[in-house]
N, C-alpha and C positions, 0 to 999 in steps of 0.2 A: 495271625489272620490277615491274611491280602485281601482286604477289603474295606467299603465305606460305604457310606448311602450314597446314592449314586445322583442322588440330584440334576441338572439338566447334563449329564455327563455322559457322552456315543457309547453304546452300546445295543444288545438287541433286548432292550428293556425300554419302555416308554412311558411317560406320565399316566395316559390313559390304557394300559394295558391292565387285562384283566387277569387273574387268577385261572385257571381253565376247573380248578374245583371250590366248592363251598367252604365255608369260616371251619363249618364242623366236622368236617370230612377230613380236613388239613390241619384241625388242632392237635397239641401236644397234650398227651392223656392225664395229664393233671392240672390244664390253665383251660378252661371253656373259653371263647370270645363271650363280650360282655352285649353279643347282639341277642334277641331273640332265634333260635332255630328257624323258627316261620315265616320269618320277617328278614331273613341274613341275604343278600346278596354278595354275589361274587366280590371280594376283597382286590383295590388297585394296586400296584406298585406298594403306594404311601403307606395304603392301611395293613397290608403285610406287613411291611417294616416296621411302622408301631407297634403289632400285635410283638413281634418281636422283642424291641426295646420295653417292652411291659414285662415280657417272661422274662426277661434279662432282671431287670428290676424285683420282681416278686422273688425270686430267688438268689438276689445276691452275683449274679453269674458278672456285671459287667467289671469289678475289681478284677477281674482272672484274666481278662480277653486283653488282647494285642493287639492294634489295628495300625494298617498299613506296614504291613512287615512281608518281607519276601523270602522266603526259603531261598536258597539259592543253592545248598548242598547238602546232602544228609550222605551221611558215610554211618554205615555198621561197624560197632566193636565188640571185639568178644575177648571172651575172659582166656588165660593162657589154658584154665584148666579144661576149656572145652575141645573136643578131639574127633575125627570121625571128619565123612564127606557129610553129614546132616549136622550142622552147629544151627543153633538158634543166639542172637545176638543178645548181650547183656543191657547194651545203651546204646545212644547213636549223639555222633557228634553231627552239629548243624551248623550249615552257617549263613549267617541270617544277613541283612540289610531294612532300613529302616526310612519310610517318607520320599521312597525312591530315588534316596541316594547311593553312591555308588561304594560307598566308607559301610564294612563287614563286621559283624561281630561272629562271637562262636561262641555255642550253650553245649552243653550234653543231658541229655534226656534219657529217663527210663525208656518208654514206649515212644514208637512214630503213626500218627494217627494222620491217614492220608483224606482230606475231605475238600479237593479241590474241585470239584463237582466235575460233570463230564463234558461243560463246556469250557473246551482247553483250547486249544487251538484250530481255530476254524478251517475245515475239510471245504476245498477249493475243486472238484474232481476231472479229470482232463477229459475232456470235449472234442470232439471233431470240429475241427478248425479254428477253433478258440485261439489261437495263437494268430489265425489274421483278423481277428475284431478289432474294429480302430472305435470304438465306444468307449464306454465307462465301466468297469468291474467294480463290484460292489458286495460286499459279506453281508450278513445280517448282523453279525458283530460290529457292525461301522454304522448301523441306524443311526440318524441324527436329525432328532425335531427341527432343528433348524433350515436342514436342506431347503433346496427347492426341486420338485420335480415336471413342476408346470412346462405342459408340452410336450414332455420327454415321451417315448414309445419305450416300453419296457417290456421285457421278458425276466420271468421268477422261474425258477427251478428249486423241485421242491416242493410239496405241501405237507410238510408237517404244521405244528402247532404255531411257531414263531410263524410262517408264511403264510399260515390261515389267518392271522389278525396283521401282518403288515399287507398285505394284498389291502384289505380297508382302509388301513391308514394312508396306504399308496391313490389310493381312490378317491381319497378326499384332498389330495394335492394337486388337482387336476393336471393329470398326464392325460396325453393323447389316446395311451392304449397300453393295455396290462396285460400279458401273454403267461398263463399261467401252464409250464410244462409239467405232465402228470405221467410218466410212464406204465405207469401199471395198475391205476387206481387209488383210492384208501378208503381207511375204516373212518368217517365222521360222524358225531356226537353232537348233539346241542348241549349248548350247555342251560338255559331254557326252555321247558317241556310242559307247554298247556299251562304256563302262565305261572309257572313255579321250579324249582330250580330241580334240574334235572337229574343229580346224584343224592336226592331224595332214594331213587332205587336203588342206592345202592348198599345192599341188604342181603344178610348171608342166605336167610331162605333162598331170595334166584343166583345165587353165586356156587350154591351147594347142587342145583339144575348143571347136569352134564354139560362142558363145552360145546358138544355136537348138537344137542337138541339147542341151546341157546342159540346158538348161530341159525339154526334152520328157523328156527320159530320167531325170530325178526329178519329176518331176509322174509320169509311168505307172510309175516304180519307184512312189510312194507310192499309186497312185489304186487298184491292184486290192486291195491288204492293208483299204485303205478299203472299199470295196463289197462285199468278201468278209466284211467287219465280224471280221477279223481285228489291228486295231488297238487302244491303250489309251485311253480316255478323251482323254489328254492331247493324244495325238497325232490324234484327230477333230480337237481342235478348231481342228492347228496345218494340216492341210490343208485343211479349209475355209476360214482367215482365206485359206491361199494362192491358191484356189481361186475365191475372190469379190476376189480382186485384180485377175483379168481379164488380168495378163501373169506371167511364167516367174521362178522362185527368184531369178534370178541377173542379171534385166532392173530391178531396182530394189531400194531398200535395204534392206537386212538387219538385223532385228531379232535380235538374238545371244543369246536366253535365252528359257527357257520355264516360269520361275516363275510368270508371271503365269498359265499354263494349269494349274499344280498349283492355285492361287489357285482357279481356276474351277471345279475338281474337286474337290477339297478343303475348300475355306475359302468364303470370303462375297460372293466375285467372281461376277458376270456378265457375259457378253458380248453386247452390244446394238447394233443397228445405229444409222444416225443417227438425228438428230433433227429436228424440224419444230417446236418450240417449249419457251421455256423460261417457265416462269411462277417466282407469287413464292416458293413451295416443293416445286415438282413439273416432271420433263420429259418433254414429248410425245414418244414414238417416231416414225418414221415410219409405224409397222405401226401408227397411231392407238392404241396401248395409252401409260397414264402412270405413272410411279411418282415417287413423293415423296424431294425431298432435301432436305440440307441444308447442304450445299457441294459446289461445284464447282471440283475441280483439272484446272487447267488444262499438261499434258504434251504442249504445242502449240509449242515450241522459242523461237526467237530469232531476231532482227535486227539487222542488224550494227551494231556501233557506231564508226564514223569520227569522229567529234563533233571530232575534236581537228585532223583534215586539215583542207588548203583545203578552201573550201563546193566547188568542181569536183569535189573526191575525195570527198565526206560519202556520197555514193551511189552511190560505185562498184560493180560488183556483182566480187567478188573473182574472179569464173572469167574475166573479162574482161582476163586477164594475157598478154604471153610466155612460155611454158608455166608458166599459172598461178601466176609468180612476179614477173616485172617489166614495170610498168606501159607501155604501148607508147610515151607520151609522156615522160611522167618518166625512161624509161630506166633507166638500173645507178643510177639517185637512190636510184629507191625499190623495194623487192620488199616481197613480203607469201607471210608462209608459214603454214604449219599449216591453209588454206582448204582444201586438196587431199582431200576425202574419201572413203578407198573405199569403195564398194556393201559390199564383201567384203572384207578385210583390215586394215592394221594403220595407223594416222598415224603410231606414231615411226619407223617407217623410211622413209615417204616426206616426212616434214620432215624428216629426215637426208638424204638428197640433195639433196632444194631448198636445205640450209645450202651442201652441197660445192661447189653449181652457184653460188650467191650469190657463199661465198669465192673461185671463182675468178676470176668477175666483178670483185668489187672488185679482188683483187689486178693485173688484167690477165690472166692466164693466158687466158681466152674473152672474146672480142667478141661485142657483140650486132649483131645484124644491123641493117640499117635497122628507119624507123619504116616506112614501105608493108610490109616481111616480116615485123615483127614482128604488124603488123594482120594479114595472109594467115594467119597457123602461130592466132592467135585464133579469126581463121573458122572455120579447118577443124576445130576441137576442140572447138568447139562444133556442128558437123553431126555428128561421133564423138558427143560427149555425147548428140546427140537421140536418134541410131542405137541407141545402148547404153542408152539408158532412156527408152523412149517415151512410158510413162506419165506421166514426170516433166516431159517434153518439151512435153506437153500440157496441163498445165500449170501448167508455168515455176514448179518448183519444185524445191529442190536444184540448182542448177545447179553448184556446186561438186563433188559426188558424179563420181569416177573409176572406169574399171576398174585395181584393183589392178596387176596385169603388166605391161598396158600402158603405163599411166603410165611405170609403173618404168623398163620398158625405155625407153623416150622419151626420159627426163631422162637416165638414166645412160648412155644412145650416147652425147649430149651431151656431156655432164665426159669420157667416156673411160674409165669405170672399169666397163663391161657384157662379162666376157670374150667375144671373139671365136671365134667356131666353127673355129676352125684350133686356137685355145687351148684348148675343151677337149676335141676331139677328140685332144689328145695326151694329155689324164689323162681317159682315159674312164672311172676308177672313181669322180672328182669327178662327171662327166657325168651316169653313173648315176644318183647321186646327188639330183643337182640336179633331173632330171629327176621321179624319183618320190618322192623325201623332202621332210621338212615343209618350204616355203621359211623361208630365214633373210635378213638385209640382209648377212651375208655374203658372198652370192657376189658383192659388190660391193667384194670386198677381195682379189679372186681376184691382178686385174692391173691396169694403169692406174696413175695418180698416189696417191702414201699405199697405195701397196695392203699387204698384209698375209696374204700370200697361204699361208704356215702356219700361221697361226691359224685361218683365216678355211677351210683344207682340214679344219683341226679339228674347228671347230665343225661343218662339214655331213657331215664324217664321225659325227659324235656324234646326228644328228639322225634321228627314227622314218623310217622308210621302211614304208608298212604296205599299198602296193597289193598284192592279189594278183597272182597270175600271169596268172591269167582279167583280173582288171581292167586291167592291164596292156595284156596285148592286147588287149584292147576298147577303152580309149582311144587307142592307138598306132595300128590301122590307120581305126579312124574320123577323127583326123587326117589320116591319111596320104590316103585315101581322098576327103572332104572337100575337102581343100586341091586335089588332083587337078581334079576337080569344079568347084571355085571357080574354078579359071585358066580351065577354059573359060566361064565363066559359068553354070554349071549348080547347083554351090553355097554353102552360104550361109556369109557370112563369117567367118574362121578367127579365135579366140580370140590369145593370145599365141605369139608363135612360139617357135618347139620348142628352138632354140639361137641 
């Protein structure tokens, strides 16, 4: 593992940065955090990493782990007796470095387990004119508490999640002026809603509501409070980002915080569309108006880093898996996890089942299917991916980006640990449950292999359940109704299913 607690160490990670999901939304389906449900706030940096070194702890895991160690080359071996243009490899020789010196060892391994996350090397993208700025260039990867930005005029490109909570922190370093470029809009989320934490809803009842109707029915829940200019500042400016996005909340990824719009309101921030030129200390809008910087941070993401696989793999694109875990040639050789990421929801519990679905793999417990099925189950997840995020589809970007539920339920049919609708039709007070309370990785401890099925009724008995009654029934027969519709062709395709 090429890793450490990062302590006051540059990177695009901060003291005070927050989680963009809750304690229980982010757990692993057999450690609860030791917060109340009701009571839990967004976890920081630190308290992540504890919750961590705790699960580390409770199970033994930290005797196993390596830290500070660098892959530096993994090579496929196969055995003589393997033959054919389709070989799947027996072991892999690697060769490692340690404490970031430059002195090599070499191991050989059964399996190669890629979980370098997908921020690898930071995506810089070229600019019109960006080559005569005589300012300061700046990653989000090179954040550093320490800087100074007092005075400075700055321009951010970019609003995803990192650029939505350093816009704040940039805000509070008093710069001159904060230029936040948006070309096309996005999808923003609070992560606080009416005084309580917002992925409370997140609840397979409204997840199992059609993508189509979900989009429509928060765009016109928010559009009349807007035109009737019964809205705050904040919230202007978080329906028009959605608004000039050109497709629906929950059709593309979700920005999880709304500081940067208190920024806008408040502080030194503003929001600008694109641009059409950058010169040596000033950027052209495209509305032809310019204003003056003097660095440009760039919150423009990353590109993966392979560097260490065969040159065949250096460019793989990671959503081009067996359900986004094992390679269609390499086989149970090689998987790759932590690529899988929701539009809407949480990665540790869906890298927690890609571990369950891996370990069984290796162990033997699941076969994979041939290579022609494993290529067919690739296609089809990806015509799903286009379906589910057009925008992105268009393009061919995030191809990694999931819907949450779906996923979920996919993998875990799979392993065998998704309870069966006969199983909870016997505990219909679980059922309830599940249905309109916060989801947790839980319900994947219901039944199946390792399950854990008292705990696991624990924890979802412990968790918000906050639809009304009204909402209730308004998600429940719009489902109901829908799905009706759909079997004949009439409507439009049903979110996750209902049990």
């Amino acid at each position: 593992i090429n890793a450490e607690y990062m302590g006051d160490a540059p990177g695009a990670s901060w003291e005070q940065m927050l989680m963009t999901t809750s304690p229980f939304l982010s757990m692993y389906s057999d450690f609860p955090p030791e917060e109340d449900p009701r009571s839990a706030v967004h976890w920081t940096r630190a308290q992540y990493c504890d919750y961590l070194r705790k699960y580390c702890e409770k199970f033994n895991l930290t005797p196993h782990l390596v830290f500070n160690t660098k892959v530096v080359k993994a090579v496929a071996l196969y055995s003589d007796s393997c033959a054919g243009p389709i070989r799947e490899p027996t072991s892999w020789h690697v060769t490692i470095s340690r404490n970031g010196t430059t002195t090599t060892e070499e191991e050989i391994f059964d399996k190669l387990v890629v979980c370098a996350g997908a921020h690898g090397k930071p995506f810089t993208p070229e600019l019109p004119g960006l080559h005569t700025f005589k300012g300061e260039l700046m990653h989000s990867l090179e954040w550093n508490e320490s800087k100074s930005f007092e005075g400075k005029r700055i321009l951010v490109v970019g609003l995803g999640e990192t650029a939505a909570g350093l816009v704040w922190e940039l805000n509070k370093r008093n710069p001159e002026a904060i230029y936040v470029s948006v070309r096309r809009g996005a999808s923003v989320l609070p992560r606080i809603k009416a005084g309580r934490i917002a992925d409370w809803d997140t609840c397979r009842l409204r997840y199992a509501t059609a993508l189509a109707i979900r989009d429509s029915f928060v765009y016109f829940h928010d559009w009349w409070p807007y035109v009737t200019n019964q809205i705050c500042d904040e919230a202007r400016i978080v329906f028009e980002l959605q608004r000039s996005s050109g497709v629906g909340l929950y059709s593309q990824f979700g920005t999880k915080t709304l500081r940067f719009a208190k920024a806008m309101t408040k502080g030194r921030a503003h929001l600008k569309p694109g641009f059409s030129n950058i010169g040596p200390n000033s950027v052209t809008w495209v509305d032809g108006t310019t204003s003056e910087i003097d660095m440009i941070f760039f919150c423009t993401g990353y590109v993966k880093n392979f560097e260490f696989l065969p040159e065949d793999l250096k460019g793989h694109c990671p959503s081009k898996l067996y359900h986004r875990i094992f390679h269609p040639i390499y086989g149970s050789s090689l998987a790759f996890s932590g690529f899988a990421r929701p539009a809407i929801g949480s990665i540790p519990p869906v890298s927690e089942q890609q571990g369950r679905y891996m370990a069984g793999v290796f162990s033997g417990r699941y076969q994979l299917p041939s290579v022609p099925e494993r290529l067919a189950q690739i296609d089809h997840q990806t015509k799903e991916w286009a379906r589910n995020f057009p925008p992105l589809a268009r393009l061919n970007r995030l191809p990694g980006l999931i819907s949450f539920f779906d996923y979920l339920d996919e993998i875990t049919e799979v392993i065998g640990v998704r309870p069966s609708g006969w199983w909870m039709l016997r505990h219909p007070i679980i059922l309830g449950r599940m249905l309109v309370g916060q989801f947790s990785a839980a319900h994947y401890r219901l039944s199946g292999p390792h399950a854990k099925p008292e705990l696991a009724m624990e924890i979802i008995r412990s968790l918000p359940a906050d639809l009304s009654t009204s909402q209730f029934l308004t998600l429940f027969w719009l489902d109901v109704v829908n799905y009706g519709l759909w079997k004949v062709g009439l409507g439009a395709t049903p979110g996750c299913t209902l049990i």
